[in-house]
ROSE-72902 format. One record per residue (C-alpha): residue in three letters; x, y, z. Coordinates in Angstrom, 2 decimals. Example, Ala and Ser with C-alpha at 12.3 -4.5 7.8 and 13.67 -1.06 7.14 Angstrom:
<nodes>
('ALA',(12.30,-4.50,7.80))
('SER',(13.67,-1.06,7.14))
</nodes>
This chain:
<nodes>
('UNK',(-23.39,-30.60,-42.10))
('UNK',(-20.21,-30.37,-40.29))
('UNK',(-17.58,-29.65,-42.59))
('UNK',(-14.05,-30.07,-41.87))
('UNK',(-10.79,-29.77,-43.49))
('UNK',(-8.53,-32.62,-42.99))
('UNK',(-5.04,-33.93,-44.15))
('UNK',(-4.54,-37.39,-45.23))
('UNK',(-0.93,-38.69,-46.19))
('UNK',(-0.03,-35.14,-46.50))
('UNK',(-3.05,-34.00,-48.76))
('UNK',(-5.53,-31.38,-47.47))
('UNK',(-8.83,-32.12,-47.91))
('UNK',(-12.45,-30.72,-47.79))
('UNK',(-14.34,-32.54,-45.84))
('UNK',(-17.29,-33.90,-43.55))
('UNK',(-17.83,-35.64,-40.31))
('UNK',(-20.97,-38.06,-40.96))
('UNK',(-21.70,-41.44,-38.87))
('UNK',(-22.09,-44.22,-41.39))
('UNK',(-23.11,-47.18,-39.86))
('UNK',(-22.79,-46.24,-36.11))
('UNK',(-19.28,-45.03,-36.67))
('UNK',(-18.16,-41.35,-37.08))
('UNK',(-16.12,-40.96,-40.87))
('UNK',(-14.95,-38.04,-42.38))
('UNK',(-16.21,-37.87,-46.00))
('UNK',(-13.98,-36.91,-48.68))
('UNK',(-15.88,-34.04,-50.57))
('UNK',(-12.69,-33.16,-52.31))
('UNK',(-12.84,-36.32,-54.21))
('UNK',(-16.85,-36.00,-54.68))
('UNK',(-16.96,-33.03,-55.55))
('UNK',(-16.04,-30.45,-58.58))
('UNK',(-12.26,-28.06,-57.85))
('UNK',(-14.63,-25.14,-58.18))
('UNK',(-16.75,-26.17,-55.63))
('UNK',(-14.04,-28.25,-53.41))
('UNK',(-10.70,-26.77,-53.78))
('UNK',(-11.10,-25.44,-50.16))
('UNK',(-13.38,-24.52,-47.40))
('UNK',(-13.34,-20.95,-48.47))
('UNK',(-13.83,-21.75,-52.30))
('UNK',(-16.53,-24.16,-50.95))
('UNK',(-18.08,-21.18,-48.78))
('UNK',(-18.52,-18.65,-51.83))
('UNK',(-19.73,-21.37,-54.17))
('UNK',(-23.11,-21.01,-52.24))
('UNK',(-26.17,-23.33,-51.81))
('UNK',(-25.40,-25.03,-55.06))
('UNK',(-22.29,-26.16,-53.29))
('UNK',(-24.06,-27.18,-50.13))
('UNK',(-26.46,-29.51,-51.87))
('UNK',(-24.10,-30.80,-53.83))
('UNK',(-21.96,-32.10,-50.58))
('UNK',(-25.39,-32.73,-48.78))
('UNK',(-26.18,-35.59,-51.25))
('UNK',(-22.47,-36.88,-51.14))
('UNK',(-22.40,-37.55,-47.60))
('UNK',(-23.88,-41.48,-48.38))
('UNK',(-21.70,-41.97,-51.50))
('UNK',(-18.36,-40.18,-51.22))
('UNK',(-14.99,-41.53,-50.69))
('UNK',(-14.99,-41.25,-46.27))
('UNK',(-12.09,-42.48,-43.62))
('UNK',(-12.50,-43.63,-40.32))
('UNK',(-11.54,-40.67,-38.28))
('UNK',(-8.67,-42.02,-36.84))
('UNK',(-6.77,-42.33,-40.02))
('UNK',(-6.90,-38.12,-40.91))
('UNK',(-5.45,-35.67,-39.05))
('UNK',(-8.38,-33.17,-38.43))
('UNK',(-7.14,-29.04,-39.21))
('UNK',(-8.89,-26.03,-38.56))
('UNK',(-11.92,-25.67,-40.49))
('UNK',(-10.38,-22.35,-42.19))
('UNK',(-6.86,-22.68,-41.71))
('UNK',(-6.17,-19.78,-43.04))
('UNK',(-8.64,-17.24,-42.90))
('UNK',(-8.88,-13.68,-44.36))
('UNK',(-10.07,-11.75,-41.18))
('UNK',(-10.21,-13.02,-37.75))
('UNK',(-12.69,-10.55,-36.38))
('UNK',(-12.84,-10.80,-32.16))
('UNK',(-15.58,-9.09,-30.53))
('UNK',(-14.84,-7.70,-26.77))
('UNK',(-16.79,-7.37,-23.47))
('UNK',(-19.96,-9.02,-25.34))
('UNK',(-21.31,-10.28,-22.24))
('UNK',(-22.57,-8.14,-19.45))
('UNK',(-21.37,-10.56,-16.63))
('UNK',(-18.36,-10.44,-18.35))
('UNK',(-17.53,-7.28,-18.54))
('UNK',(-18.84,-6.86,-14.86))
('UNK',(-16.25,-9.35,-13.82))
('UNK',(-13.40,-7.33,-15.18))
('UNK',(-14.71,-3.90,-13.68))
('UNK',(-15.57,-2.17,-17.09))
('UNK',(-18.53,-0.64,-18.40))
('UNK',(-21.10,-2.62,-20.71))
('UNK',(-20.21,-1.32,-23.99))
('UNK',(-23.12,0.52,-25.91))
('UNK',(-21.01,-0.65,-29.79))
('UNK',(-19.27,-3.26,-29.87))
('UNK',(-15.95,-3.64,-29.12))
('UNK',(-13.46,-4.86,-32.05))
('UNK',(-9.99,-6.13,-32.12))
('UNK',(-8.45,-8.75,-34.27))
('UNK',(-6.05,-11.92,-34.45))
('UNK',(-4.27,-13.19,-37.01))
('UNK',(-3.47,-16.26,-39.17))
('UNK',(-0.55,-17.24,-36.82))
('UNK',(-3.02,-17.73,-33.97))
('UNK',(-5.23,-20.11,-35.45))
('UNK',(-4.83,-24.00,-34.29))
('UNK',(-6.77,-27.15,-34.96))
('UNK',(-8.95,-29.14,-32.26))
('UNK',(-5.97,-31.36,-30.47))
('UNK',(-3.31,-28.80,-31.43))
('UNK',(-0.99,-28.06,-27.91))
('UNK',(-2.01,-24.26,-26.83))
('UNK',(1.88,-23.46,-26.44))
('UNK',(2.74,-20.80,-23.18))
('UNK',(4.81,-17.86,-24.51))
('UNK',(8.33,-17.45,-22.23))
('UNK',(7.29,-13.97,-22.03))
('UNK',(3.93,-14.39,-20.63))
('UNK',(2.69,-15.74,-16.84))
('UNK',(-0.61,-14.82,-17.45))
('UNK',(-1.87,-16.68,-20.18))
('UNK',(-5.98,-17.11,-20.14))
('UNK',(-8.47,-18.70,-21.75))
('UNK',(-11.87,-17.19,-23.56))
('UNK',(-14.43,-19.76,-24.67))
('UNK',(-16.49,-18.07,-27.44))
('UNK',(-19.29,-18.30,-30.11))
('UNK',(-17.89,-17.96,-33.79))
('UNK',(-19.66,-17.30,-36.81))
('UNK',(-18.24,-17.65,-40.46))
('UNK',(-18.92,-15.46,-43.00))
('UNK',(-20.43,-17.10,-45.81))
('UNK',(-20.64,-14.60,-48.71))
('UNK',(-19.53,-10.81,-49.59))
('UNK',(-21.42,-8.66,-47.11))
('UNK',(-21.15,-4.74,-46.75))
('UNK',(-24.01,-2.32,-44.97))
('UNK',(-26.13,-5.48,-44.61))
('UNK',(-28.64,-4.66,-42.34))
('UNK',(-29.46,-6.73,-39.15))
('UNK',(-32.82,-7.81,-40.68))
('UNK',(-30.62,-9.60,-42.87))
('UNK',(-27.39,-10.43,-40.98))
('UNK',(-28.41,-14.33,-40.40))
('UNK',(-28.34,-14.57,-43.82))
('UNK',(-24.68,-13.52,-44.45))
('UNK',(-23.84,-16.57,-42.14))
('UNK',(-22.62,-19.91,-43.37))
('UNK',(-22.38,-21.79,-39.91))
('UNK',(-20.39,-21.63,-36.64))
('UNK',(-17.65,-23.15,-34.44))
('UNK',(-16.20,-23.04,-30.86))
('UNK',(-13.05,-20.41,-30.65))
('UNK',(-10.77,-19.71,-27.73))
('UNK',(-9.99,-16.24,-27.64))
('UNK',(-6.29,-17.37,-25.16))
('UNK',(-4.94,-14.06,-24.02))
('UNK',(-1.74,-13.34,-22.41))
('UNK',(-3.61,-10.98,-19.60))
('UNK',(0.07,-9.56,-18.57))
('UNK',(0.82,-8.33,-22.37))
('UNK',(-2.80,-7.40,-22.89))
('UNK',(-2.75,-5.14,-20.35))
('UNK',(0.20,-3.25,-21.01))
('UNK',(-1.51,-0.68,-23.35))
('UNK',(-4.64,0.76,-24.44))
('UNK',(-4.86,-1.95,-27.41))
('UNK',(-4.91,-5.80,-26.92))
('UNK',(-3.98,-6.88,-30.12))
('UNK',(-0.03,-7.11,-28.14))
('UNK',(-1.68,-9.66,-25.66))
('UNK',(-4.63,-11.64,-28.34))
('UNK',(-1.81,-12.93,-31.49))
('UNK',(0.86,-14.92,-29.86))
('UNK',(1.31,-18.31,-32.57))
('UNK',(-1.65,-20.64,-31.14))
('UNK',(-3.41,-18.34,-29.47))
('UNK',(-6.93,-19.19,-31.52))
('UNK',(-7.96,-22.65,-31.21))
('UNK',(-10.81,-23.07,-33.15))
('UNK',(-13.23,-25.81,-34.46))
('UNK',(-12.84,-29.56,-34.78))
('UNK',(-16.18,-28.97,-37.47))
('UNK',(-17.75,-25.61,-38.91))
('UNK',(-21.33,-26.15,-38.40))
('UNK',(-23.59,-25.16,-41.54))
('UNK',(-26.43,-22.30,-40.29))
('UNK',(-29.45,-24.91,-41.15))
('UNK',(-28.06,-27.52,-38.18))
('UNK',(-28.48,-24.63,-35.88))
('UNK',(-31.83,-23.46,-35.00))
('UNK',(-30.89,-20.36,-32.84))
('UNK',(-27.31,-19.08,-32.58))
('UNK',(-28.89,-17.51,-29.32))
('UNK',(-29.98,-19.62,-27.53))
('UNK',(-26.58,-22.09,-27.17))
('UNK',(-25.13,-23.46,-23.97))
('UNK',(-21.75,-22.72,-23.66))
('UNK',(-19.20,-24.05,-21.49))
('UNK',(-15.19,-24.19,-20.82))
('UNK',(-13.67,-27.16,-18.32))
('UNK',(-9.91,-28.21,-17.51))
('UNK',(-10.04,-31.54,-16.18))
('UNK',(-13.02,-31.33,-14.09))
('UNK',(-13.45,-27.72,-12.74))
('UNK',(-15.50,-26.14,-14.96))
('UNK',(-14.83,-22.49,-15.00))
('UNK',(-17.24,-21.01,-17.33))
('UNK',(-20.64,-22.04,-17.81))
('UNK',(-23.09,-19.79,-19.77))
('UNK',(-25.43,-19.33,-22.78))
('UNK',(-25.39,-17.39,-25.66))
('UNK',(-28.82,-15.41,-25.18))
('UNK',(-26.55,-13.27,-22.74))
('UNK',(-24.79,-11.92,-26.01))
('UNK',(-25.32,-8.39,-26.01))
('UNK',(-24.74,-7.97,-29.34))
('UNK',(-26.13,-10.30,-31.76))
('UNK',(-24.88,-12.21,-34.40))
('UNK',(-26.70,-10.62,-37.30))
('UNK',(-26.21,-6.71,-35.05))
('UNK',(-22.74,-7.92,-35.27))
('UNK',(-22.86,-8.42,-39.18))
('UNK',(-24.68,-4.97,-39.24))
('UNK',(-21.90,-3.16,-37.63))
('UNK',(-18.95,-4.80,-39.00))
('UNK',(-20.33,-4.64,-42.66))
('UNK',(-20.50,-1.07,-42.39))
('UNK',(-17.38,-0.46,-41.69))
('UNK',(-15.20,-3.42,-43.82))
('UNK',(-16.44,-5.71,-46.70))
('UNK',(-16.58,-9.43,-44.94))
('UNK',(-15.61,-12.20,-47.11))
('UNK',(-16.54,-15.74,-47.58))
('UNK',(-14.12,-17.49,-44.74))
('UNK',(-13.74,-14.54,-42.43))
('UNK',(-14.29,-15.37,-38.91))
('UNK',(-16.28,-13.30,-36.26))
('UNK',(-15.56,-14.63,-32.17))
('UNK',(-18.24,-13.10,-30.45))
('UNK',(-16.82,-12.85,-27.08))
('UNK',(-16.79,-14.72,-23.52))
('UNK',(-19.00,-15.30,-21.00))
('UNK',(-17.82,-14.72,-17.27))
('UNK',(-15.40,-17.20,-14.92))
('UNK',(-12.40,-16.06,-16.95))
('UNK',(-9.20,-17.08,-15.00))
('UNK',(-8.08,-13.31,-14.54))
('UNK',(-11.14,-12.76,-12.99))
('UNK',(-11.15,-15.62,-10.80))
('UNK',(-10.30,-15.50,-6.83))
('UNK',(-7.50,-16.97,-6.47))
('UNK',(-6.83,-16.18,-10.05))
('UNK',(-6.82,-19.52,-12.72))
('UNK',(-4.00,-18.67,-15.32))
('UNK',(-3.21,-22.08,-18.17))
('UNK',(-0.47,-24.29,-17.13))
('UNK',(1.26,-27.03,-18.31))
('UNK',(-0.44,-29.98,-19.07))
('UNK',(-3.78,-28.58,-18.11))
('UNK',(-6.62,-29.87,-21.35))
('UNK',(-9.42,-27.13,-21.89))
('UNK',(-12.30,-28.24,-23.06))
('UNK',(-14.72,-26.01,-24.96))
('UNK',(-18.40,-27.34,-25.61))
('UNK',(-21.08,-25.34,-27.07))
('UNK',(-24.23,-26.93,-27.66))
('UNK',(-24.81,-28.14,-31.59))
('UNK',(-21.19,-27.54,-32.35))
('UNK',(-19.16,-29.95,-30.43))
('UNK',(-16.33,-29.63,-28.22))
('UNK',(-12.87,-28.49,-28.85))
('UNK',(-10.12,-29.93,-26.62))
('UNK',(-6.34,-28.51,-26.73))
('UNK',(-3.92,-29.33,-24.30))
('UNK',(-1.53,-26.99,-23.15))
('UNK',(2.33,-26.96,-22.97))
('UNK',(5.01,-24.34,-22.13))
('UNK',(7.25,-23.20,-25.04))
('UNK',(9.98,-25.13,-25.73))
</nodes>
């Protein structure tokens, strides 16, 4: 499934995108089914497979609006962790003159940063240097701690395109990016969260970011260094993960501080963001107001 949360005449919803005679609809699983299953994506998340099969069988029968009459939100709008994973790519990391890391690298964004699929990216005054980062996420779909990687897959409820946008210039002022990583819509993510059944092999995923027609990074996710269930491993032994928390696994080369001449976001550029299985996400940018 691709689930979605959605607003309709200022109602949030839980939701699904499903075609329905040729035409894409989002399905209303709010209205199909029960508050303890439906409330939101997260409460949907922890309910389990029970939930899942429940909102599987309601995608012919429930309530559903022609996509143009909902304003799609981010799947999680407001998730518990938003877990981003550094240098994850060896290209990558090559590009920006630093050493493949041997653990992964961690930092984190918060709820501020997170924007919907056709939300404006908005440049900070303070910032010249503002860059884009398509990337791999993964939600976590129930209570994990020192899950082993035998078993991470299994911790994971489905996946969405992120852009990790970074303002290079505060990034690199310190040691620590978090400065740089959490200005307000600085985490674009979704339009759908993909459930884990829909995708065969988070590994094996073409990935790819464009603005207008120069596409600047073009990759796949076998070049992950770390894996999503080594990634589970890791991060479960140090924190409890929660249904809803989000893991961005990090970007592939072509970033636009890498680039010669360098490729910073500017007003009125659209980056698009399409991984194979999980759609694209398009934001347009704009300069702070």
């Amino acid at each position: 499934m691709k689930l979605v949360t959605f607003s309709r005449n200022g109602v949030t919803h839980l939701g699904a995108l499903h075609s329905r005679n040729g035409a894409e609809v989002v399905v209303d699983l709010s209205a199909a089914l029960p508050a303890e299953f439906a409330a939101d994506m997260v409460t949907f998340l922890a309910a389990g497979e029970p939930a899942r099969q429940r909102a599987q069988a309601a995608l012919t029968s429930a309530p559903a609006y022609p996509r143009s009459e909902v304003k799609i939100l981010a799947p999680i709008p407001r998730p518990g962790k938003i877990i981003c994973i550094g240098l994850n790519y060896s290209d990558h990391a090559a590009e920006t003159g630093q050493a493949i890391p041997t653990y992964p690298v961690v930092f984190a964004k918060y709820n501020n940063t997170v924007i919907a699929h056709g939300d404006a990216i908005v440049l900070p005054k303070g910032s010249s240097q503002v860059d884009y980062e398509a990337e791999l996420g993964f939600v976590v779909g129930r209570r994990a701690r020192y899950v082993s990687e035998a078993d991470g897959l299994s911790y994971v409820a489905g996946y969405l395109p992120i852009n990790d946008v970074s303002a290079r210039d505060y990034q690199n002022r310190t040691s620590q990016w978090t400065m740089g990583k959490t200005f307000d819509t600085f985490a674009p993510m979704g339009p759908a969260l993909v459930t884990a059944d829909e995708i065969r092999d988070p590994h094996n995923l073409s990935i790819r970011l464009s603005i207008g027609t120069e596409v600047l990074q073009n990759s796949n996710t076998c070049n992950l260094i770390f894996s999503v269930p080594k990634l589970v491993a890791a991060l479960s032994e140090v924190m409890t993960l929660e249904p809803g928390d989000i893991v961005s696994t990090g970007t592939p080369p072509g970033v636009g501080m890498a680039r010669k001449p360098q490729r910073f976001l500017r007003p009125g550029d659209v980056v698009d963001i399409t991984i194979e299985g999980l759609g694209t996400l398009s934001n347009p940018v704009v300069a702070e107001a």
